[in-house]
C-alpha positions, 0 to 999 in steps of 0.5 A: 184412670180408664174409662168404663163404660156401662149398658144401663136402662133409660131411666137411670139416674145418671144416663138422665142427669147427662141427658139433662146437662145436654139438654142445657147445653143444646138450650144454651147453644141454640136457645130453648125454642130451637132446641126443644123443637128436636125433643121429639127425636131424643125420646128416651123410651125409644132407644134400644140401647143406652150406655153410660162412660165411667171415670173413676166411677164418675159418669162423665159421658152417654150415648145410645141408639134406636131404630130409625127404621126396621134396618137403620140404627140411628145414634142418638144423645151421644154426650161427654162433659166438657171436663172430661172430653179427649180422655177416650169417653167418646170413643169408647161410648161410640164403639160400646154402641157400634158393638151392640148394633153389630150384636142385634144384626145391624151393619150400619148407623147414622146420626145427626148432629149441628152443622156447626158442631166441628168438633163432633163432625171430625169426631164422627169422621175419625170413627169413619162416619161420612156426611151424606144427604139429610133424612127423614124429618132433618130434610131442608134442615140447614142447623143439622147435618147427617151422617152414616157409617157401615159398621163390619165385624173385626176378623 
């Protein structure tokens, strides 16, 4: 089956039960004090954008994005379950999020992911993201790593 990909409202159901097989991920990966101490930068009320990838009308996969800054779209809370990872749910949730950037008049992203989360960071690299110096409140912080990508339009 193809994967669809769907905008949908921060307090959809199925965006929060991703969200939430996430969060258990990260609780189990780092332990629940380490991870909660990122909970401040996945406020979901905050992004401006959330999508949801579909499989056979199963939600397999989300991702979204809000404003770092008033120029810095920052990816955020980009998730695939582990049963449904190199079927293309990743990248067509990044492209869905990099296409409503580019829409709202943004030409770059960034993110932040786990310093040892190799799968991620060849992911992002594949998608033509570039590690570059830690920002904001991830600085000095040696369990992430930051990344940005200058998103053009197709012509």
């Amino acid at each position: 089956m193809a994967v669809k990909i769907e905008r949908v409202a921060t307090t959809h159901p199925d965006l929060l039960y991703l969200i939430q097989e996430l969060n258990h991920f990260f609780n189990e990966e780092w332990g629940t004090e380490v991870a909660q101490g990122y909970q401040n930068h996945h406020n979901l009320a905050e992004m401006v954008c959330a999508v949801v990838a579909y499989d056979d009308q199963v939600a397999v996969g989300c991702g979204c994005w809000k404003l770092l800054d008033e120029q810095t779209p920052e990816i955020k809370r980009m998730y695939v379950q582990q049963t449904s990872r190199g079927n293309g749910a990743a990248s067509e949730i990044i492209q869905a999020l990099e296409a409503d950037i580019l829409e709202k008049g943004y030409q770059q992203a960034v993110l932040e992911t786990g310093k040892d989360m190799t799968g991620a960071i060849r992911f992002y690299e594949r998608h033509g993201y570039h590690i570059i110096p830690n920002y904001g409140e991830f600085i000095g912080d040696a369990l992430c790593i930051c990344m940005k990508k200058t998103i053009k339009t197709a012509k």
